[in-house]
Backbone as a ProteinNet text record, in pm:
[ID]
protein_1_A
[PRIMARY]
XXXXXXXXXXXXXXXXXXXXXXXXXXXXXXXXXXXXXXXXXXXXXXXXXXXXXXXXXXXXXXXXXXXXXXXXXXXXXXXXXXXXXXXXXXXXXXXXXXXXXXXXXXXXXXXXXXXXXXXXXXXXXXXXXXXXXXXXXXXXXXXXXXXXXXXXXXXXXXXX
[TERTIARY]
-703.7	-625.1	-481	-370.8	-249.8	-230.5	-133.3	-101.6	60.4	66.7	239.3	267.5	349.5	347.1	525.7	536	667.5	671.2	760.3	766.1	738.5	795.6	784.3	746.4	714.3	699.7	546.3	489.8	345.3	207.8	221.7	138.2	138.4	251.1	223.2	160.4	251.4	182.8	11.5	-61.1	-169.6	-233.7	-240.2	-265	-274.8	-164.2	-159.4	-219.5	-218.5	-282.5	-428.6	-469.4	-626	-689.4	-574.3	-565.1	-584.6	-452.4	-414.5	-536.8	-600.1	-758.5	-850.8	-877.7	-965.3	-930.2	-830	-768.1	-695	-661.7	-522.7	-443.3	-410.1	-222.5	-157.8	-78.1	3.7	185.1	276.2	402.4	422.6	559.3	657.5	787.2	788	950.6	999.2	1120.9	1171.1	1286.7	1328.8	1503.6	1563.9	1435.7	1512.1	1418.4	1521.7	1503.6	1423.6	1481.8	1463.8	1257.6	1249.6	1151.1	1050.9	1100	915.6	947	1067.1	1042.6	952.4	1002.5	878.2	725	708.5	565.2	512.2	604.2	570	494.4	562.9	551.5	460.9	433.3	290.5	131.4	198.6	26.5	61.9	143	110.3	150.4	242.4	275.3	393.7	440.9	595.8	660.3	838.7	882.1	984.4	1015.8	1147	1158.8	1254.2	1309.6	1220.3	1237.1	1121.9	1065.8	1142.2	1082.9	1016.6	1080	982.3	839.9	827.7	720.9	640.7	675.7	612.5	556.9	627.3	587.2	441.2	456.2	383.8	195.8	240.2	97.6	51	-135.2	-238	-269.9	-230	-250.3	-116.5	-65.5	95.6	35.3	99.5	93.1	241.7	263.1	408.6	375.8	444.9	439	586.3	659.9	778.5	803.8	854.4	899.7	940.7	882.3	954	1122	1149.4	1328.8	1413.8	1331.6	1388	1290.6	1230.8	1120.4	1189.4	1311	1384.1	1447.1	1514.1	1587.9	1466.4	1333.9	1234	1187.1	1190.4	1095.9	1231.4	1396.4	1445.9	1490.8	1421	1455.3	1312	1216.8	1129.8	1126.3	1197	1171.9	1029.3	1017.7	891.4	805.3	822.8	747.1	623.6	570.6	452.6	354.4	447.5	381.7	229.5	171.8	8.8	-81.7	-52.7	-79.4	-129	-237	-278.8	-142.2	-135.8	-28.5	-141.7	-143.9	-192	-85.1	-63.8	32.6	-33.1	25.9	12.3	59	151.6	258.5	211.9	316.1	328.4	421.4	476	603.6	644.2	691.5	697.2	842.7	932.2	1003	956.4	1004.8	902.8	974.6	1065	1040.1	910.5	905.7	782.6	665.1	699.3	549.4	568.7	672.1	669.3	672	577.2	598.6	770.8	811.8	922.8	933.7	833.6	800.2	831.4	858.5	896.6	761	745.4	563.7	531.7	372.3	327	362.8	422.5	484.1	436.1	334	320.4	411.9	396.4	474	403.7	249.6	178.1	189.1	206.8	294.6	387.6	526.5	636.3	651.3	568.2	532.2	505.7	373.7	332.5	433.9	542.9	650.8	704.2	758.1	907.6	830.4	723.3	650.2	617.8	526.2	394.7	316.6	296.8	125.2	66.5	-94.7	-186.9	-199.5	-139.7	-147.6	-293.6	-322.7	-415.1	-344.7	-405	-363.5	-462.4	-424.6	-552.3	-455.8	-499.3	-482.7	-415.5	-340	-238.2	-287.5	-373.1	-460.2	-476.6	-458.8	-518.4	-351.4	-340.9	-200.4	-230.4	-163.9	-140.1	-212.8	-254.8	-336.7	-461.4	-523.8	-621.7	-654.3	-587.3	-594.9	-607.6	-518.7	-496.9	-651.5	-745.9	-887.1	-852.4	-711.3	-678.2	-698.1	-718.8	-736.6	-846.9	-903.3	-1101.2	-1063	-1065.9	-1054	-1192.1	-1252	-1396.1	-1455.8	-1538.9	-1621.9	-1738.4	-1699.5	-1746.5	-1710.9	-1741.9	-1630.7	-1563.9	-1444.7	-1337.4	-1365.7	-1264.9	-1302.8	-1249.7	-1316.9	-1283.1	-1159	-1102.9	-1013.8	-1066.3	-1051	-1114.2	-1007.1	-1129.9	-1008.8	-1055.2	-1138.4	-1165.8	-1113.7	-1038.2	-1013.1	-1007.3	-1073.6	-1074.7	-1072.4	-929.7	-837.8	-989.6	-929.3	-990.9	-1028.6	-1120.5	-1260.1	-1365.3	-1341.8	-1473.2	-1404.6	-1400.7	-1364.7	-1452.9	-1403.9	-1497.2	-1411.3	-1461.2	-1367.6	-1493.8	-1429.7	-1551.7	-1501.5	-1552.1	-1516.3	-1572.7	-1487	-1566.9	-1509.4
923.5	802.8	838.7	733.4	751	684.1	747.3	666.5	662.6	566.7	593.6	543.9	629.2	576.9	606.6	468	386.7	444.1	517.9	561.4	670.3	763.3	889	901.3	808.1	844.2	866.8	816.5	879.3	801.6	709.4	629.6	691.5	699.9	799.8	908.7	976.9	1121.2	1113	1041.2	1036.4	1001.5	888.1	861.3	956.5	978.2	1097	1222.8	1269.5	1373.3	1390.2	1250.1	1271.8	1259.4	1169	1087.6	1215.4	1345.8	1414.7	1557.5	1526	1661.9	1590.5	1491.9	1414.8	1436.4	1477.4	1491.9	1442.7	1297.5	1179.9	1314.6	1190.8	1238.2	1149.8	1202.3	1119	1132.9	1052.5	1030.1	953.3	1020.5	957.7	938	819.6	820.9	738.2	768.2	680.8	671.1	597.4	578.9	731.9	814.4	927	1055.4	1074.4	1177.1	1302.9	1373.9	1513.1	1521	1376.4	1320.8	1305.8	1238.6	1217.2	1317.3	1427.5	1552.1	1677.9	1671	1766.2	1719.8	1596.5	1530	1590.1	1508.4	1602	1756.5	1824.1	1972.1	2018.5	1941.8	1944.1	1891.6	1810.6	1727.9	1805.9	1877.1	1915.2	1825.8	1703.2	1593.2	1620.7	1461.7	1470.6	1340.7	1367	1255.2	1194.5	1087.4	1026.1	905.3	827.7	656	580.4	509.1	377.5	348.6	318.7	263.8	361.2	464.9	564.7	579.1	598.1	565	445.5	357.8	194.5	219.8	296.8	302	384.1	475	603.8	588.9	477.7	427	334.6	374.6	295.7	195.8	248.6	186.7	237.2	140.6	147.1	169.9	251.8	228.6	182.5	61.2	42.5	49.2	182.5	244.1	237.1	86.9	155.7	53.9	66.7	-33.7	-183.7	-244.1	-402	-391.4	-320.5	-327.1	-273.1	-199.5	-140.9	-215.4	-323.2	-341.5	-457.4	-478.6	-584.2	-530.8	-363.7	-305.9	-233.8	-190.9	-130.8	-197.1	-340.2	-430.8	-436.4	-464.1	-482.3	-351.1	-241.3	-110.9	-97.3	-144.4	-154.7	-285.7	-366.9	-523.1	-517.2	-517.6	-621.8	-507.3	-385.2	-245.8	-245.8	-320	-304.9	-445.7	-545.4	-667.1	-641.4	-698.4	-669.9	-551	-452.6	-318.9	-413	-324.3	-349.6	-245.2	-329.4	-278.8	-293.5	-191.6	-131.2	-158.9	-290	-312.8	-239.8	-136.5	-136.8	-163.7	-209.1	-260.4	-355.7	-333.4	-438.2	-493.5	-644.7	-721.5	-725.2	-661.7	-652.9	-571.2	-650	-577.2	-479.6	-302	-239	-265	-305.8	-288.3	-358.5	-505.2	-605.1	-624	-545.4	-559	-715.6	-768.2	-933.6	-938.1	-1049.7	-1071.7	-1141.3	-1110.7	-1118.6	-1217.2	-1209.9	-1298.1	-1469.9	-1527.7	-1671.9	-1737.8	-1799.3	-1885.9	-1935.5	-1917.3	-1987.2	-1866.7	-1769.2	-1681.1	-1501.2	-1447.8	-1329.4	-1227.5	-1104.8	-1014.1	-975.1	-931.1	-965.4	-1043.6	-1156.7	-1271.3	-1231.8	-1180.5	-1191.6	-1046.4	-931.4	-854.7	-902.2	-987.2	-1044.6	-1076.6	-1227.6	-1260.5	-1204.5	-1103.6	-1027.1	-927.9	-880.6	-745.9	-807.1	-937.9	-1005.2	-914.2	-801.5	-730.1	-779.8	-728	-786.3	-700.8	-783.1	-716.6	-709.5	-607.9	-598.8	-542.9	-558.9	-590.7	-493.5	-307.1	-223.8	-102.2	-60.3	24.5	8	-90.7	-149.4	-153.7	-171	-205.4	-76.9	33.4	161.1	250.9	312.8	402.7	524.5	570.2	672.7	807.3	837.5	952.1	901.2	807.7	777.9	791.3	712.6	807.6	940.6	1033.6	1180	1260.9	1181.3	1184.5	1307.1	1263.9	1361	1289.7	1131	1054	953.6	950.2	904.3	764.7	616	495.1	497.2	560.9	580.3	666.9	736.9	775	839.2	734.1	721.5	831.3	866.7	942.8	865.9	965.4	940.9	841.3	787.4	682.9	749	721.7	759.8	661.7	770.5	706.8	708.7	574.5	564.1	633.4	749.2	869.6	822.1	738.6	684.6	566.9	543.9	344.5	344.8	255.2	223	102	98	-60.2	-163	-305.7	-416.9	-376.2	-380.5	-404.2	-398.1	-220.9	-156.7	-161.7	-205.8	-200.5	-114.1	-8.6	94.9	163.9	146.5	224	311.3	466.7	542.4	629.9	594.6	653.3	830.9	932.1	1058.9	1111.9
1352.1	1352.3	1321.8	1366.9	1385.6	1252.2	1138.1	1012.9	987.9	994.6	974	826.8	700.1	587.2	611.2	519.7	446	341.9	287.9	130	132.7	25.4	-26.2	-132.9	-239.6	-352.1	-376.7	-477.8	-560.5	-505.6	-465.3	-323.8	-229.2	-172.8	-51.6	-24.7	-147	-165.7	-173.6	-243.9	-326.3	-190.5	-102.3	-37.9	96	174.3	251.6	207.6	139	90.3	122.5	83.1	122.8	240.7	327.5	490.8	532.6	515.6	573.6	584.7	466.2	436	542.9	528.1	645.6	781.3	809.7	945	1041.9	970.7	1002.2	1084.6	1180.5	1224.5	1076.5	1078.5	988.9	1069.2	1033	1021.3	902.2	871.1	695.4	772.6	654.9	624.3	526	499.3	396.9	342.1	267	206.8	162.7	92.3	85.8	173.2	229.2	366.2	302.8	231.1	194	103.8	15.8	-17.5	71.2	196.6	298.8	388.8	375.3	490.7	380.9	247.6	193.8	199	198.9	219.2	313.7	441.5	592.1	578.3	542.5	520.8	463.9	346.8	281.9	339	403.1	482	630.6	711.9	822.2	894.7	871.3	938.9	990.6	1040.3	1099.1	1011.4	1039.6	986.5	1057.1	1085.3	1188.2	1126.5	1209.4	1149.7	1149.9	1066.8	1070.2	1199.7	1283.8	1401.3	1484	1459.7	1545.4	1485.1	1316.8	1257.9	1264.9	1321.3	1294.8	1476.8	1537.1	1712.4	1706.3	1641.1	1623.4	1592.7	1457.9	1412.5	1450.7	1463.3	1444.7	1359.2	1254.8	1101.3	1036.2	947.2	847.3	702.9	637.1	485.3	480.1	354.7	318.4	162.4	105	17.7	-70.1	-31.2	-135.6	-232.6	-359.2	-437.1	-380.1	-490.6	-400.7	-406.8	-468.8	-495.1	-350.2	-327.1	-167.3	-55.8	-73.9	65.7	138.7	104.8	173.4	311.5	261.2	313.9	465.1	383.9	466.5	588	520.2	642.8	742.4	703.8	841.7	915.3	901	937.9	1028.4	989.2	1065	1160.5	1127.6	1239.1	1296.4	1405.9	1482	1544.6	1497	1547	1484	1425.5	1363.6	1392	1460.8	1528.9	1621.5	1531.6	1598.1	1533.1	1448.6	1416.1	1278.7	1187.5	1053.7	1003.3	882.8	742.5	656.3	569.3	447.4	334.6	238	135.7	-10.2	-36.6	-195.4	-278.1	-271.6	-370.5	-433.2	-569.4	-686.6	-679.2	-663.8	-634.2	-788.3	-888.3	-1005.2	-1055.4	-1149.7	-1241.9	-1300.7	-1339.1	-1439.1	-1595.1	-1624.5	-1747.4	-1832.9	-1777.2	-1811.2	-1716.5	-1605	-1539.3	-1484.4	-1484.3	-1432.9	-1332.8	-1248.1	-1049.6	-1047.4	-959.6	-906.2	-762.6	-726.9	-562	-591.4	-522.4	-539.4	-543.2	-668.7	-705.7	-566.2	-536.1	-484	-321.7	-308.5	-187.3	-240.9	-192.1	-142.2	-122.6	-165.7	-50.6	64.9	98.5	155.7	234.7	257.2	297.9	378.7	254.9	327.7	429.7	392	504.1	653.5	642.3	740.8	814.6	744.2	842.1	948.6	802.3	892.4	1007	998.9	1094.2	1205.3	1180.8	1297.7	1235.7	1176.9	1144.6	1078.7	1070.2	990.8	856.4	760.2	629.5	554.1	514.2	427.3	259.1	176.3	65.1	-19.8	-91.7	-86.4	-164.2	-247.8	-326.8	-420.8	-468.6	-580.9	-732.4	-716.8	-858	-935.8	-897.4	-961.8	-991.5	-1060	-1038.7	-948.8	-879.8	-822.8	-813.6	-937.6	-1020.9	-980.5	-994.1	-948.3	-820.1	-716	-599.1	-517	-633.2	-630.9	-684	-768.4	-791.4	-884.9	-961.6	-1129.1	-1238.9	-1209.1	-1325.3	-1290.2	-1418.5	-1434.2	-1502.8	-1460	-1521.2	-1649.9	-1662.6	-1759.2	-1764.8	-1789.7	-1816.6	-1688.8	-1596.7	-1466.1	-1366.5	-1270	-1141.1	-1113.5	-1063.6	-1029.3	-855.6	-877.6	-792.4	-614.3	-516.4	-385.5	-323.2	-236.3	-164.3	-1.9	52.1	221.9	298.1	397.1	458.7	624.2	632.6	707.8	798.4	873.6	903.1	1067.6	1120.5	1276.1	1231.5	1358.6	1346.2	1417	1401.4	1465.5	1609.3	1696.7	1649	1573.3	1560.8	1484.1	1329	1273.9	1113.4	1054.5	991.4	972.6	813.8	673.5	604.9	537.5	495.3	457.2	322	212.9	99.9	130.9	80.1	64.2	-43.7
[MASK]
++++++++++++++++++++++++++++++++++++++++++++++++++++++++++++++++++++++++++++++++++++++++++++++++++++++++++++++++++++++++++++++++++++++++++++++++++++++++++++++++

């Protein structure tokens, strides 16, 4: 599968990483260049402009802070219209962890708008480390990340 990820930082990474052992194509990119071209380099991927990334994929991860996702979504415009988006994000201030989104309004949501894609709403809840399968929420195993995804029709996600 074709994955195009938004963001360079610790989502991405965590995420791609495991896309990329499974055998994803992948494409990056992001606000800072030098950031999703070492990613690239590390997963065996490629990296170009948003839109070439939003052309590229099957499936989107949008992996960046809500503080920059104003700037992301109009760098991407309408290239992802019809394609599933993968949102992980937290619409949140960090000093207090407070939502920031206007009551009663999504970012999820406001993804949807500005793209036309079909947002799904999937990995947010856990930090980063967890994904990376370096950090154990209990006692339990470490929890799987799906390296698996076939878009609409066949909906298909496969933990390994």
């Amino acid at each position: 599968m074709r994955i195009g990820i938004f963001g360079a930082g610790a989502m991405a990474d965590a995420l791609g990483t495991r896309w990329a052992a499974a055998g994803h194509e992948l494409m990056i990119t992001g606000r800072t260049v030098g950031k999703a071209r070492a990613l690239a380099d590390k997963w065996g991927a490629h990296t170009d402009s948003f839109e070439e990334v939003a052309e590229f994929a099957e499936v989107a991860l949008i992996a960046v802070l809500y503080q920059g996702m104003t700037s992301t979504l109009a760098q991407i415009g309408d290239a992802l219209r019809g394609k599933v988006i993968v949102d992980c994000n937290n619409p949140v201030e960090v000093e207090h962890f407070t939502l920031v989104t206007t009551p009663g309004r999504s970012m999820a949501q406001e993804i949807e708008r500005v793209t036309g894609g079909h947002v799904v709403k999937a990995f947010n809840l856990c930090h980063a480390r967890v994904w990376q399968g370096t950090h154990r929420c209990s006692t339990a195993a470490a929890l799987s990340c799906p390296t698996v995804v076939t878009i609409p029709p066949r909906w298909t996600l496969r933990a390994d």
